[in-house]
N, CA, C and O atoms as a MOPAC input file, in Angstrom:
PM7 MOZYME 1SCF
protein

 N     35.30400 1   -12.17900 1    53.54700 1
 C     36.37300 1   -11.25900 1    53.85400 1
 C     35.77800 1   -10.04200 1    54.55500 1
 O     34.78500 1    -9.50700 1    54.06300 1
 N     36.44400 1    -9.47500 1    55.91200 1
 C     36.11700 1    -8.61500 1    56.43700 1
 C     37.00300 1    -7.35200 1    56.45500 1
 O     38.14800 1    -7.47800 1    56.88900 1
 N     36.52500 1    -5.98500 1    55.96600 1
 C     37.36900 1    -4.78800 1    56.27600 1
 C     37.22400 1    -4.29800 1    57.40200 1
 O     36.12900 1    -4.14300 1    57.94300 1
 N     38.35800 1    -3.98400 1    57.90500 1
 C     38.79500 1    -3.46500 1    59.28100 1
 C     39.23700 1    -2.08500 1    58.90100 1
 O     40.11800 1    -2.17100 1    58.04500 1
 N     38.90200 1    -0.59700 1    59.27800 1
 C     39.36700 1     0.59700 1    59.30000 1
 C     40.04800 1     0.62700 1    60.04000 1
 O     40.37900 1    -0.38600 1    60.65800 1
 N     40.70900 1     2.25000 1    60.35900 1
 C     41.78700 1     2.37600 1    61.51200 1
 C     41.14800 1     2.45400 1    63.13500 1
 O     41.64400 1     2.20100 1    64.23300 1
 N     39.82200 1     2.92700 1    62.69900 1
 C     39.03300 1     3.15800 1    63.83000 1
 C     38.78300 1     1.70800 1    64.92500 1
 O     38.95600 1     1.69400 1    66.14400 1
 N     38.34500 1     0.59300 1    64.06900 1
 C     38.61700 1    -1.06200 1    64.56200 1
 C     39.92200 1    -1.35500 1    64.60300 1
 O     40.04200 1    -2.46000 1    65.13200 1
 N     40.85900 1    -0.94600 1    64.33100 1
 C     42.08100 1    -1.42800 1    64.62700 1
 C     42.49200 1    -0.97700 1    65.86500 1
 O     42.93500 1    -1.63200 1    66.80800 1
 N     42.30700 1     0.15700 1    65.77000 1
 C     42.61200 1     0.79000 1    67.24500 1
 C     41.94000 1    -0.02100 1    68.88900 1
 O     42.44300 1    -0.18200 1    70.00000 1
 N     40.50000 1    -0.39200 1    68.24100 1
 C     39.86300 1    -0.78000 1    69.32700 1
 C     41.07100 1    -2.06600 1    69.70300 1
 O     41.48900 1    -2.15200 1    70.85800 1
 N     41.54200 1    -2.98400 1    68.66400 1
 C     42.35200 1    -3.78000 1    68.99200 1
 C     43.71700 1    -3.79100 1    70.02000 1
 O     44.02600 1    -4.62400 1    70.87200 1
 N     44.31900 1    -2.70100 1    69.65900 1
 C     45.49500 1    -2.05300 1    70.75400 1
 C     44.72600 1    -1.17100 1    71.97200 1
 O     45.23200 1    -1.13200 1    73.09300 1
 N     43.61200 1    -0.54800 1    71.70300 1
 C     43.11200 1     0.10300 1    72.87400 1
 C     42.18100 1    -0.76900 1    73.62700 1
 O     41.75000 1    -1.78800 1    73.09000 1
 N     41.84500 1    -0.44700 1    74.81600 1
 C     41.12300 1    -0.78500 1    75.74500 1
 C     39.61300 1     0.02600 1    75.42500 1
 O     39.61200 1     1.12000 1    75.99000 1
 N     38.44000 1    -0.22200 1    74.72100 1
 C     37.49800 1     0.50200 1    75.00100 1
 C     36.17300 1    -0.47500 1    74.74900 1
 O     36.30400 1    -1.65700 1    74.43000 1
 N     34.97200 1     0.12200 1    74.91800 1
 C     33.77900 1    -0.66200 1    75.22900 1
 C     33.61600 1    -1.78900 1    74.35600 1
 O     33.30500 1    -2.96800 1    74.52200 1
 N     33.85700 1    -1.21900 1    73.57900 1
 C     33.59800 1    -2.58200 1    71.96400 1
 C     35.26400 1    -3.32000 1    71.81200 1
 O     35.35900 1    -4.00700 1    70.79600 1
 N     36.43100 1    -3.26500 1    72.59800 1
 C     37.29900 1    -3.77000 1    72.22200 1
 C     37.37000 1    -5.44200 1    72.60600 1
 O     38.23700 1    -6.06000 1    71.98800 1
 N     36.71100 1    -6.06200 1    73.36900 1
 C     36.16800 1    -7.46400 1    73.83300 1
 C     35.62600 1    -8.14300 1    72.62900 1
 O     36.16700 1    -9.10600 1    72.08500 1
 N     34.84600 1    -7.74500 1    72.36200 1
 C     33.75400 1    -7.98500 1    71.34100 1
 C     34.34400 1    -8.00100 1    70.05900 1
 O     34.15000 1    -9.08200 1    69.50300 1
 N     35.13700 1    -7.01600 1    69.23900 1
 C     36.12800 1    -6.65100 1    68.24800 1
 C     36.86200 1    -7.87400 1    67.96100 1
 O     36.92600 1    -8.45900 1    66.88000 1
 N     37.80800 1    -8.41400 1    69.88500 1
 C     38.77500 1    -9.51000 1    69.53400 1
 C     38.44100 1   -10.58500 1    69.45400 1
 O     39.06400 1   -11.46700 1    68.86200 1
 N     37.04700 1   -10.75900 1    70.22900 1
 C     36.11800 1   -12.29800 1    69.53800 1
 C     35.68100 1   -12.19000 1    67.94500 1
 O     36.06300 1   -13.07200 1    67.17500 1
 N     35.25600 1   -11.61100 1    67.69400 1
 C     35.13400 1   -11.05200 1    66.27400 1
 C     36.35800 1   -11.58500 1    65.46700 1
 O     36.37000 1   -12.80800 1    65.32400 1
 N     37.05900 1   -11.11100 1    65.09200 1
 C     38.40800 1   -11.15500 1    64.68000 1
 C     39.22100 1   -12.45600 1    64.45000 1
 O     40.02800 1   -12.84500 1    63.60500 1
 N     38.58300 1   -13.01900 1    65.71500 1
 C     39.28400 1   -14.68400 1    65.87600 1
 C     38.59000 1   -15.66200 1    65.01000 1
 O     38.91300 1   -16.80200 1    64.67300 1
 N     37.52400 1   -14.91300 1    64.72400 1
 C     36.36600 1   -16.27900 1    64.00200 1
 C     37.11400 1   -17.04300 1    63.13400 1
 O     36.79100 1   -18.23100 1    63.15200 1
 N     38.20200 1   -16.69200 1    62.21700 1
 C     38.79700 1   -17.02300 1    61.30100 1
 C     38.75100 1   -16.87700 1    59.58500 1
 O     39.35400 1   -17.46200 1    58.68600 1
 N     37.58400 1   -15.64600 1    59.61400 1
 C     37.70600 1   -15.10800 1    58.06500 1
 C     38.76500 1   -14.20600 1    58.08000 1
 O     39.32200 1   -13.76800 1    59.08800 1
 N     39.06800 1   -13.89700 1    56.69900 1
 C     39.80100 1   -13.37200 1    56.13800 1
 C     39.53700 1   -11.86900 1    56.78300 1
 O     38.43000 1   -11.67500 1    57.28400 1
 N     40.50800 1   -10.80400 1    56.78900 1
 C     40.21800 1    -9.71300 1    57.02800 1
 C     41.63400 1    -8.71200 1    56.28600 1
 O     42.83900 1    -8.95700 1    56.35700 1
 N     41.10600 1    -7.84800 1    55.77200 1
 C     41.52500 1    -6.46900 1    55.25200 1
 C     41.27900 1    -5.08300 1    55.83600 1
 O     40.36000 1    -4.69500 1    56.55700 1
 N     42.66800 1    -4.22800 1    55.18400 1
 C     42.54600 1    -2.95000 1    55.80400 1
 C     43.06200 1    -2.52100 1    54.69700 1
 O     43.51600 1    -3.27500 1    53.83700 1
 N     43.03800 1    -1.09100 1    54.60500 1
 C     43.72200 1    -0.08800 1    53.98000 1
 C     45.17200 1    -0.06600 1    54.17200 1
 O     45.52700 1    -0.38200 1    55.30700 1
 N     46.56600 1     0.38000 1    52.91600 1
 C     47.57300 1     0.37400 1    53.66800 1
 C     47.64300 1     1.84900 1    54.56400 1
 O     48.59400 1     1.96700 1    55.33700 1
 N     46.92000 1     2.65900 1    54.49200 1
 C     47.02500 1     3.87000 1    55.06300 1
 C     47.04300 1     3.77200 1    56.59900 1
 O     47.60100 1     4.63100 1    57.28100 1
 N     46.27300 1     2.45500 1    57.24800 1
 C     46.21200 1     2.06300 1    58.22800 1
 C     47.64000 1     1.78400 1    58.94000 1
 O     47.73100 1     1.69100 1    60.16400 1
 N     48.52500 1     1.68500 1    58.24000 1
 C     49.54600 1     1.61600 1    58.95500 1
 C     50.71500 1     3.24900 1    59.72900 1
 O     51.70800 1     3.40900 1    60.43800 1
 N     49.57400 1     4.18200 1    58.86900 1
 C     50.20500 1     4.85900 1    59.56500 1
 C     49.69800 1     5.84000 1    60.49100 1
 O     50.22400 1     6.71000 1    61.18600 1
 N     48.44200 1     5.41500 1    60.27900 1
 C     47.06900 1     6.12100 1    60.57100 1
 C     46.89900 1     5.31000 1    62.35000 1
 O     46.64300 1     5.99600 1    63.33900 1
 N     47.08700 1     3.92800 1    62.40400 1
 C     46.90500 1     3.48400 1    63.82300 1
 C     47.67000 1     4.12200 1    64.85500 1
 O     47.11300 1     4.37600 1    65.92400 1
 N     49.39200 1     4.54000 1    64.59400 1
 C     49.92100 1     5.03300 1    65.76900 1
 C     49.43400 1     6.51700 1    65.92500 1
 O     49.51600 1     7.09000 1    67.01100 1
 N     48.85500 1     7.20100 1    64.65200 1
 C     48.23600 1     8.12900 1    64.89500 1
 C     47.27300 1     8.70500 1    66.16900 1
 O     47.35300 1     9.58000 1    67.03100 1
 N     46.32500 1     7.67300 1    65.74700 1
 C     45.33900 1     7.10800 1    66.55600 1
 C     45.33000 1     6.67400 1    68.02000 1
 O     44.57600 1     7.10700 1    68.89100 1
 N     45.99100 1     6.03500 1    68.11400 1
 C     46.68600 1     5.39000 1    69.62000 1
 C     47.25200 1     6.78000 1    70.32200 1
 O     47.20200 1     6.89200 1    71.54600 1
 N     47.88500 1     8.01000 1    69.34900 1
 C     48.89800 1     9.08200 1    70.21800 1
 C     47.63400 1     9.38000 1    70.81500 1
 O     47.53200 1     9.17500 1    72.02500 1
 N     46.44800 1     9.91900 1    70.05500 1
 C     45.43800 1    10.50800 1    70.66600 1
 C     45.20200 1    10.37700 1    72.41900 1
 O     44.45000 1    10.98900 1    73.17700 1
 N     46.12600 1     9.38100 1    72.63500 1
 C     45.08500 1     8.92800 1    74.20700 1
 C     46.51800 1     8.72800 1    74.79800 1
 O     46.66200 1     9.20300 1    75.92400 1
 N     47.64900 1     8.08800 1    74.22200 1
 C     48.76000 1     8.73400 1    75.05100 1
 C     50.10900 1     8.39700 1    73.97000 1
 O     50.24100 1     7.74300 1    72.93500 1
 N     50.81400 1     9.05400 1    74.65200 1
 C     51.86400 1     8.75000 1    73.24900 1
 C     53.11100 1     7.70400 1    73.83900 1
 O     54.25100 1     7.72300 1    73.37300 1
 N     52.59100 1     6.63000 1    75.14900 1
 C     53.14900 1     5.42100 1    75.00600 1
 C     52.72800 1     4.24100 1    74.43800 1
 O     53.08000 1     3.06900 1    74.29700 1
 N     51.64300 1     5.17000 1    74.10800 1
 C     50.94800 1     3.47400 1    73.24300 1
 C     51.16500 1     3.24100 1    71.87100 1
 O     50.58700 1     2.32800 1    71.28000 1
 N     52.09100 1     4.13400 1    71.23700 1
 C     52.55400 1     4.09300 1    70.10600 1
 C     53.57400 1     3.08000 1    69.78700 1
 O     53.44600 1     2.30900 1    68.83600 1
 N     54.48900 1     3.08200 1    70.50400 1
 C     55.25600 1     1.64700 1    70.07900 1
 C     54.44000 1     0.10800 1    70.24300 1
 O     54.86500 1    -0.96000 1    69.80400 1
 N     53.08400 1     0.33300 1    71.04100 1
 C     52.80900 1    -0.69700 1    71.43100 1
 C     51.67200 1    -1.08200 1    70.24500 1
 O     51.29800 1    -2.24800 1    70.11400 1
 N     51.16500 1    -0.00900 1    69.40800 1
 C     50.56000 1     0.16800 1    67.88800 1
 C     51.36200 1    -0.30900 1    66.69600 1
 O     51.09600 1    -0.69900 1    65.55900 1
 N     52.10300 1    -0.18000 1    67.18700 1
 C     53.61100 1    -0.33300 1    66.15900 1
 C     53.72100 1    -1.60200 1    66.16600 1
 O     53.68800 1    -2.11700 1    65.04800 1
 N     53.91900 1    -2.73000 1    67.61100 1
 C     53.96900 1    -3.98600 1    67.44800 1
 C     53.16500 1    -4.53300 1    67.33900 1
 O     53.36300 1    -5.73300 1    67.15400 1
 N     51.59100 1    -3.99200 1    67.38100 1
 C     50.38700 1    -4.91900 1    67.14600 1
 C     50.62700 1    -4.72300 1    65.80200 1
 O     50.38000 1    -5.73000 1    65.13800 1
 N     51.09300 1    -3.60800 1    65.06100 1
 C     51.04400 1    -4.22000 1    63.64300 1
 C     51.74500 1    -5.06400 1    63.27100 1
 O     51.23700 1    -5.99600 1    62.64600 1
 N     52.84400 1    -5.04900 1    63.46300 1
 C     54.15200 1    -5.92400 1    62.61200 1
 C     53.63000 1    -6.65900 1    63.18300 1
 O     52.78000 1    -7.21200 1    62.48500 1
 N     53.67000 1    -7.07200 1    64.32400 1
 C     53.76100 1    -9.00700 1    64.96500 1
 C     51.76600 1    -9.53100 1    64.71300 1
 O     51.55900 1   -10.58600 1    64.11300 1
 N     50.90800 1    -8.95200 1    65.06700 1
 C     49.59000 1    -9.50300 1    64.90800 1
 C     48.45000 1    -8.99900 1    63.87300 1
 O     47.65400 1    -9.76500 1    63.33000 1
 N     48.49400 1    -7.48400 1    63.66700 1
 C     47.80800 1    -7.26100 1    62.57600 1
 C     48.43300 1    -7.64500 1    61.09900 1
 O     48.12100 1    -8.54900 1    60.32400 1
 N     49.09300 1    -6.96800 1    61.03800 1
 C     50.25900 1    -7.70300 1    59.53100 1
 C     50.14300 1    -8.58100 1    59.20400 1
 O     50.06700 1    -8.83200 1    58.00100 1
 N     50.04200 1    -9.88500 1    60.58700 1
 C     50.55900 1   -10.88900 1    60.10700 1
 C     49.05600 1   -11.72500 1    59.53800 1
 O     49.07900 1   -12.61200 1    58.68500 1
 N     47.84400 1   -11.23700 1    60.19200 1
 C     46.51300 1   -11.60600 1    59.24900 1
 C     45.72800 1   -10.54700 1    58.42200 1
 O     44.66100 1   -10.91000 1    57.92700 1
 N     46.04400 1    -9.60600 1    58.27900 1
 C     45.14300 1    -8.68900 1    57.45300 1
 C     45.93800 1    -8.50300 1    56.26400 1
 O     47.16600 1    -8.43000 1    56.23500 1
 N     45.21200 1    -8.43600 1    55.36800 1
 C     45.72000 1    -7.95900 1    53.71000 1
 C     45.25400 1    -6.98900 1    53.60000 1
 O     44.18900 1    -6.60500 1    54.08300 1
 N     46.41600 1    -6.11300 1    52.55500 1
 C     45.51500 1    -5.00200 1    52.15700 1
 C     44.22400 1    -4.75400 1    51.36500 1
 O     43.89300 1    -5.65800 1    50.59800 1
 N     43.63600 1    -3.93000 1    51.41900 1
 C     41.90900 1    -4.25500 1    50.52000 1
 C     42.36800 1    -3.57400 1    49.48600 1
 O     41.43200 1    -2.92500 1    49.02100 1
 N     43.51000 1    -3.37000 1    48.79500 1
 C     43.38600 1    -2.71100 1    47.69200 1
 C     44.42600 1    -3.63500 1    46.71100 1
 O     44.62900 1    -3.57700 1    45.49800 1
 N     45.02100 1    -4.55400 1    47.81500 1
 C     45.25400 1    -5.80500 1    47.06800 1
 C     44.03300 1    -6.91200 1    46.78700 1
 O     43.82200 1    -7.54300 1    45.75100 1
 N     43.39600 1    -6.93600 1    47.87900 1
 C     42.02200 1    -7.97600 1    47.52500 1
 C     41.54700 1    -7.69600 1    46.65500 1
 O     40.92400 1    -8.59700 1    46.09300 1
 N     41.53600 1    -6.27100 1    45.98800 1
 C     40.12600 1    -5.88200 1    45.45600 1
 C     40.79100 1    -5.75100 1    43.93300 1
 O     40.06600 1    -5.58400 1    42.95200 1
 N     42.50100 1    -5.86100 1    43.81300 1
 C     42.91300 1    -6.02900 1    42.64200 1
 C     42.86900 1    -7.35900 1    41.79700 1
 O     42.99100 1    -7.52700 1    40.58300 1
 N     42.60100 1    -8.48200 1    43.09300 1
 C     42.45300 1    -9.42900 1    41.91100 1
 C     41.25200 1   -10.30900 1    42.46200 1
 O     41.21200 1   -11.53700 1    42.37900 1
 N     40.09500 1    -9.35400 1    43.14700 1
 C     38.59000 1    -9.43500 1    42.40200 1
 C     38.18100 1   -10.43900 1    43.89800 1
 O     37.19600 1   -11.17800 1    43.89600 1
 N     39.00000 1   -10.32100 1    44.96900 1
 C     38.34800 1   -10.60000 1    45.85400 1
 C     37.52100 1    -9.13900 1    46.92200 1
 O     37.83600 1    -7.98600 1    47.21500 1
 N     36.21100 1   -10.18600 1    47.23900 1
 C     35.07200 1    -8.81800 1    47.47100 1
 C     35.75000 1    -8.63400 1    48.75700 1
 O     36.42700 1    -9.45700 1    49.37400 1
 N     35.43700 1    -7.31700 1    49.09100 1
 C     35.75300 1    -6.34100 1    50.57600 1
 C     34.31400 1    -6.00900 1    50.75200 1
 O     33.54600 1    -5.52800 1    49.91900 1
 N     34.03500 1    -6.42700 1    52.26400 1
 C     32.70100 1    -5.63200 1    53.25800 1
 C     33.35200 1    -5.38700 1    54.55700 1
 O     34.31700 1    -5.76100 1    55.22300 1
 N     32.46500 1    -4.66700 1    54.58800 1
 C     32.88200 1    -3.43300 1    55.99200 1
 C     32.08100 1    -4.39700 1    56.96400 1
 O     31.04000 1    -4.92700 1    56.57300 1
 N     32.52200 1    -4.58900 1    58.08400 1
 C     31.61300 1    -5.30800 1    59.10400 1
 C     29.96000 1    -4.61200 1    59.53100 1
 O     29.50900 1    -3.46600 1    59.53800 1
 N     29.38900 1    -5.98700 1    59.86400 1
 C     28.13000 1    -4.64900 1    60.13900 1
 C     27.70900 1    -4.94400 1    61.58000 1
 O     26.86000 1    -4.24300 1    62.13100 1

């Protein structure tokens, strides 16, 4: 199981050096977790650089992040391990 912060999530909706690399990553097919804070913390994140990319933060969650990441504070309630990528 892999944890994803808001900071990697972002790379996912944004365009930046490590965001290639992030979405090969990602696809491998382990499990992956985030914080639920992340959900409100990504459009945050995304305004930083413009504030049309917020709805478009908004649907990477509901339709593609949501639909594979669990929260880590559900994993970690019933004793599945969380690591931070390295």
């Amino acid at each position: 199981m892999r944890y994803l912060d808001t900071s990697a999530l972002a790379k996912l909706v944004l365009t930046e050096r490590e965001s290639t690399a992030l979405r090969d990553l990602v696809r491998d097919g382990r499990d992956q977790v985030t914080a639920e804070i992340a959900r409100l913390e990504l459009p945050r994140a995304t305004r930083r650089h413009s504030d049309e990319l917020v709805p478009q933060a908004r649907r990477s969650w509901s339709m593609w992040i949501a639909s594979r990441l669990r929260s880590a504070e559900a994993a970690e309630a019933v004793g599945i391990p969380v690591e931070a990528p390295s």
